[in-house]
PyMOL CGO cylinders between C-alpha atoms (Angstrom):
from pymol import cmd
from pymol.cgo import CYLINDER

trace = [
    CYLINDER, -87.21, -123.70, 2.21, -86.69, -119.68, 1.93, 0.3, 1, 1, 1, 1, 1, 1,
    CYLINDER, -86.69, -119.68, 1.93, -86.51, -119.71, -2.12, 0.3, 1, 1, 1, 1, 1, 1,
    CYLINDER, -86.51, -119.71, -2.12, -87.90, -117.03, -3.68, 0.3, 1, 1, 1, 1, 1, 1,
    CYLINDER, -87.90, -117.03, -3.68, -87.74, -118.35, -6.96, 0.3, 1, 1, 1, 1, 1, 1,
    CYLINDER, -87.74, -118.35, -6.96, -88.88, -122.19, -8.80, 0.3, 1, 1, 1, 1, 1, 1,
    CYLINDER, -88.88, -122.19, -8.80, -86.59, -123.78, -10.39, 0.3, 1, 1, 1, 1, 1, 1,
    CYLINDER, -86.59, -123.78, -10.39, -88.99, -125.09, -13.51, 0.3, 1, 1, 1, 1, 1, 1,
    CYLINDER, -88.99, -125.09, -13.51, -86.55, -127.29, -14.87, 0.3, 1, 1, 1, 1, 1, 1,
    CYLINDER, -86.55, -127.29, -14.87, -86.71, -129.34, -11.80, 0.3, 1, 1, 1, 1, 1, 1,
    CYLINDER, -86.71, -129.34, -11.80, -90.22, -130.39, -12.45, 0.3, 1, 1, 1, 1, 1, 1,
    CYLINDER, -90.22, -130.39, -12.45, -90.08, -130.51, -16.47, 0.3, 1, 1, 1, 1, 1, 1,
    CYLINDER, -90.08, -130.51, -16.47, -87.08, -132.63, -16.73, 0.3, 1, 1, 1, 1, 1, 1,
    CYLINDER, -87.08, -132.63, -16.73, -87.85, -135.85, -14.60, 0.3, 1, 1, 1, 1, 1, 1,
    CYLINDER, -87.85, -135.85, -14.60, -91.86, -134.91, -15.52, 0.3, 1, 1, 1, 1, 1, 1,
    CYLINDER, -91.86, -134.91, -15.52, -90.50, -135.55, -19.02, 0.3, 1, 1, 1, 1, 1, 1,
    CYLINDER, -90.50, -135.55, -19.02, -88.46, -138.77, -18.17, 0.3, 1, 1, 1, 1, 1, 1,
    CYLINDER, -88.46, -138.77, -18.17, -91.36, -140.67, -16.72, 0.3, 1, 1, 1, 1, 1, 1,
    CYLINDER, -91.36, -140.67, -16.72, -93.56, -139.42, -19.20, 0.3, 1, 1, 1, 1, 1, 1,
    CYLINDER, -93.56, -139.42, -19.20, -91.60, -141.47, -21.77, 0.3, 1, 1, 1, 1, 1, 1,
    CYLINDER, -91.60, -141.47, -21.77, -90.34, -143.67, -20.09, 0.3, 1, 1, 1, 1, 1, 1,
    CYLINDER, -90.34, -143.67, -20.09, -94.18, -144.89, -19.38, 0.3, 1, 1, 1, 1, 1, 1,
    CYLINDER, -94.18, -144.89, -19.38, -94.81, -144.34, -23.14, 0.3, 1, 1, 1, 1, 1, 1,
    CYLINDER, -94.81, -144.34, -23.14, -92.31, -146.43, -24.40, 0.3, 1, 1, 1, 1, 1, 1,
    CYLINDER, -92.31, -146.43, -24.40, -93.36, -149.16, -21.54, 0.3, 1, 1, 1, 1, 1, 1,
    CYLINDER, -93.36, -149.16, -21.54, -96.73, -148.69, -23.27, 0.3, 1, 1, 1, 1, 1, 1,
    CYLINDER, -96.73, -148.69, -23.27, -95.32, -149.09, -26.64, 0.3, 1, 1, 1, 1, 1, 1,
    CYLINDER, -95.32, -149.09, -26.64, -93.68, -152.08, -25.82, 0.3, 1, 1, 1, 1, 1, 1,
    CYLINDER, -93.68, -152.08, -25.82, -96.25, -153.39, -24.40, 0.3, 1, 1, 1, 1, 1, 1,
    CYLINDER, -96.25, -153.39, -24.40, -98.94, -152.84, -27.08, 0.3, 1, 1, 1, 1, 1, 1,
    CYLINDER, -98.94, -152.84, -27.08, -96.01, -154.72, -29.47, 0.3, 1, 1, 1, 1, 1, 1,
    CYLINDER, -96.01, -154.72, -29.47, -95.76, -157.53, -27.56, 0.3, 1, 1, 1, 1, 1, 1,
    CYLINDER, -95.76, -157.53, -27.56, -99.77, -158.00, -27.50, 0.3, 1, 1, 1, 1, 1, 1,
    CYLINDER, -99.77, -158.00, -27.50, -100.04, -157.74, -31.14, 0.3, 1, 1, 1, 1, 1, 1,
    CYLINDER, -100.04, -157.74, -31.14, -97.78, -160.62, -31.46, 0.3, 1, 1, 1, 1, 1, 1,
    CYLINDER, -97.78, -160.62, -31.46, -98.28, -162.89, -29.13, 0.3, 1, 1, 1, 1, 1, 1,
    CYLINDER, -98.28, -162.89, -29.13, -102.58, -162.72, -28.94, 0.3, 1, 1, 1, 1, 1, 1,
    CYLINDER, -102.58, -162.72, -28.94, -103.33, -165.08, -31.30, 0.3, 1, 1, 1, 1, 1, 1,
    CYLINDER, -103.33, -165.08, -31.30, -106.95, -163.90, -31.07, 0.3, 1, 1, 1, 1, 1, 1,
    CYLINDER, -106.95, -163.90, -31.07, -106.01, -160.35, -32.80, 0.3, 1, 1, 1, 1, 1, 1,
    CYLINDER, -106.01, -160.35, -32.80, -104.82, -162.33, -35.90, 0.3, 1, 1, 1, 1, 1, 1,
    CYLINDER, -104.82, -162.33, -35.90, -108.15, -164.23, -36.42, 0.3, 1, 1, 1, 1, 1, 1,
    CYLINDER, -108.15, -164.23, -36.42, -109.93, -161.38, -36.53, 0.3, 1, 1, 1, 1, 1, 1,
    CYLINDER, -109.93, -161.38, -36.53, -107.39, -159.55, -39.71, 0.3, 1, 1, 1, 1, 1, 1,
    CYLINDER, -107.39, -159.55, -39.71, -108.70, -160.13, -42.98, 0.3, 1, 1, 1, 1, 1, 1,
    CYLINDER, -108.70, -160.13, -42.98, -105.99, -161.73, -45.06, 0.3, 1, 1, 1, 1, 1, 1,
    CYLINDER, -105.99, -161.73, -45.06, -104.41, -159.59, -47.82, 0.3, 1, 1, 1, 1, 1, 1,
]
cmd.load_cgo(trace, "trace")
């Protein structure tokens, strides 16, 4: 490859993509624990 110049966008935009698209698997995922664990609602004080 003879290119003189980087293209930065080609590296930002999918960086960005995975970035959240692993953030929102993360979210997700942190959602689903906090309502299926039945151990994390023991532990709440009830209001």
């Amino acid at each position: 490859v003879q290119s003189s110049t980087f293209n930065w966008w080609m590296a930002v935009f999918p960086g960005g993509a995975i970035f959240l698209t692993v953030f929102a698997y993360n979210l997700i995922g942190e959602a689903l624990r906090d309502a299926i664990d039945p151990h994390l609602k023991k532990d709440q004080p009830e209001s």
